[in-house]
N, C-alpha and C positions, 0 to 999 in steps of 0.2 A: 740582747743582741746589739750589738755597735751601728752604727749608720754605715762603715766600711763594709761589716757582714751582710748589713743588710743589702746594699748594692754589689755587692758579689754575688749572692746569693739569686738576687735578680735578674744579673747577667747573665748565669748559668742556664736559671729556667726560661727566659724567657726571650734574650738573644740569640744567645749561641745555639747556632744551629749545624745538624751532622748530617752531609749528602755529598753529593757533588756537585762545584758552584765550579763559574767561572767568575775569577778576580778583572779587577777591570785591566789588569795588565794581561789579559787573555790567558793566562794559568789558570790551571785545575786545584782547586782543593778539596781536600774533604770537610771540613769545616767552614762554619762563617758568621761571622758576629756582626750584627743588625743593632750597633750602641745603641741608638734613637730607638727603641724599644724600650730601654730603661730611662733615656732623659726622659724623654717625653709621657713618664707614668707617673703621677701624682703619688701613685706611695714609696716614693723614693726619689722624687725629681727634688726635694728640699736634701735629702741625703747627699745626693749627688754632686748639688749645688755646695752643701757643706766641707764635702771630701777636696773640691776643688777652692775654694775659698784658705782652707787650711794651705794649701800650694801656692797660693796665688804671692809674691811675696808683699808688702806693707806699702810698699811704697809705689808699685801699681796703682794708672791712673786709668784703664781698659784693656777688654779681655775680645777676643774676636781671633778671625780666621777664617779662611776659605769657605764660600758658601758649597753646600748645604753640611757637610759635615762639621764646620764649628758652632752654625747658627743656634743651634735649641741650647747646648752647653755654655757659651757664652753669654746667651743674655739670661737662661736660668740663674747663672753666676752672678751677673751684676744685680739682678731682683733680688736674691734672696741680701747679698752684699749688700745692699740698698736699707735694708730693714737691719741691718747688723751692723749700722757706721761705717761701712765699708763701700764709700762711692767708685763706681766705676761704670766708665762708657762702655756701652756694648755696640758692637761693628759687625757687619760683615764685609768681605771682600769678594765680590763678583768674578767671574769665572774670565767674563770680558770687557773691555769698558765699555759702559755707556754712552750710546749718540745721542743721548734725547735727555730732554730737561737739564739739571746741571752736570751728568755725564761721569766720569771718572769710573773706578772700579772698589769705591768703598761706598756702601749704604748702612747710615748710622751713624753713631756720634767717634769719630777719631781727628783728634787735632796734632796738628806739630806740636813737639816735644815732650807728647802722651809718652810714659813708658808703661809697655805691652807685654800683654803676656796673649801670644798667639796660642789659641785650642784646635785640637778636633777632637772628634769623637772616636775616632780607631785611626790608626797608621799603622802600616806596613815598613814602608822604607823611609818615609815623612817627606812624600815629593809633595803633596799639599800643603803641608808646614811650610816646608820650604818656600811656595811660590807667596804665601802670605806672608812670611817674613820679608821678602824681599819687597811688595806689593807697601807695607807698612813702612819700611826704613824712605822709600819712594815719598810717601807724603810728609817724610821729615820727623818721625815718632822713632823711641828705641824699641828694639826687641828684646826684653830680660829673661824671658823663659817661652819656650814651647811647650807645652804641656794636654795631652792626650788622654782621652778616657781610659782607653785601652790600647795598647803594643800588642799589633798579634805576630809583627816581624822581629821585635830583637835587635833592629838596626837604624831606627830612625836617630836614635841619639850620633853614631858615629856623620851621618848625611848635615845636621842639623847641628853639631858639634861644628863641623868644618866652615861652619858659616859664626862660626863663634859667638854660637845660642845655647846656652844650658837646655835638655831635653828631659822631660819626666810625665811619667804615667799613673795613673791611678793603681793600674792593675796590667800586668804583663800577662800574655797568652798562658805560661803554666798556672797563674792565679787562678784562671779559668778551667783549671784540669786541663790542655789540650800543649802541645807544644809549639813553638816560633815557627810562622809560616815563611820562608825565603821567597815569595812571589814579591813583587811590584804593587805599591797602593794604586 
C-alpha cells in the first residue's frame, strides 16, 4: 500500500465522520472530517508529512497557516522535511494579535522574503487560507501555494485563486467517498 492509500484509507476510518454537525459557518451537514485525527497519528503522520513535502515546491523556505488548523500539518512538514534536506520554517498565524511580550500574529520561525506555502488541514471555501495569506504577505514573505489536507468544498481554489495563490489538496471530499460540501469553512 502507498503512503497516499495509506492516508486516505486513514481519513476514512478515522476522520470522517457521518451525523449531523454544525459547520462553523452555522450550516448543517451530514458529514464531517476531524484532519487532526490523521496528522496527529503516528502511523501515518510521516506519510502525511511525505504526501505534503511531495507538494511543497523546492524552492520553499516555510510552511504555516492559521492557528489551529495548519499547526500539526505544518510543523509535521518541516520535521520530517528536516530529516530529508529539506529545511523549512514552521509558523503559525494567530487568530489575533498579540499584546504581550513581542506581540504580532505569527508564533514561529517566518522571516521577510520567506517563500510560503500556507497549509490547513481541511477547507471549505479557504476563508482561513485566505486570512493567512494575507497575515504572511503583511510581514513581507511571498505566498507560492496554499495547500490543504483535505477540500471538502470544491471551492477554495476559485477564493484563493483571486488572490493569485495557486490552491491544492491532498485529497478532495469525493477522494473521501462523500461529496463537496457548499457550507462556509
Amino acid at each position: 500500500m502507498t503512503a497516499r492509500e495509506r492516508v486516505r484509507q486513514h481519513l476514512v476510518e478515522h476522520a470522517l465522520r457521518r451525523g449531523d454537525f454544525v459547520l462553523k459557518s452555522g450550516r448543517r451537514s451530514s458529514w464531517f472530517i476531524d484532519a487532526k485525527a490523521t496528522i496527529g497519528d503516528p502511523e501515518v503522520m510521516v506519510d502525511l508529512a511525505t504526501l505534503m513535502l511531495e507538494r511543497v515546491p523546492r524552492d520553499a523556505t516555510a510552511v504555516g497557516g492559521l492557528t489551529m488548523g495548519a499547526d500539526g500539518v505544518s510543523f509535521i512538514t518541516a520535521a520530517v522535511g528536516a530529516t530529508r534536506g529539506r529545511a523549512l520554517r514552521a509558523f503559525s498565524v494567530r487568530k489575533e494579535t498579540k499584546d504581550h511580550g513581542a506581540g504580532g500574529r505569527i508564533a514561529g520561525v517566518l522571516r521577510p522574503g520567506d517563500r510560503v506555502v500556507v497549509t490547513e488541514d481541511t477547507v471549505t471555501r479557504g476563508t482561513s487560507l485566505l486570512e493567512a495569506v494575507r497575515v504572511v504577505r503583511e510581514v513581507g514573505a511571498e505566498v507560492i501555494l496554499a495547500l490543504a489536507v483535505v477540500d471538502r468544498g470544491g471551492r477554495a481554489g476559485a477564493l484563493i485563486g483571486a488572490e493569485g495563490v495557486a490552491f491544492d489538496a491532498l485529497f478532495g471530499a469525493p477522494d473521501l467517498g462523500v461529496d463537496y460540501e457548499g457550507a462556509e469553512d
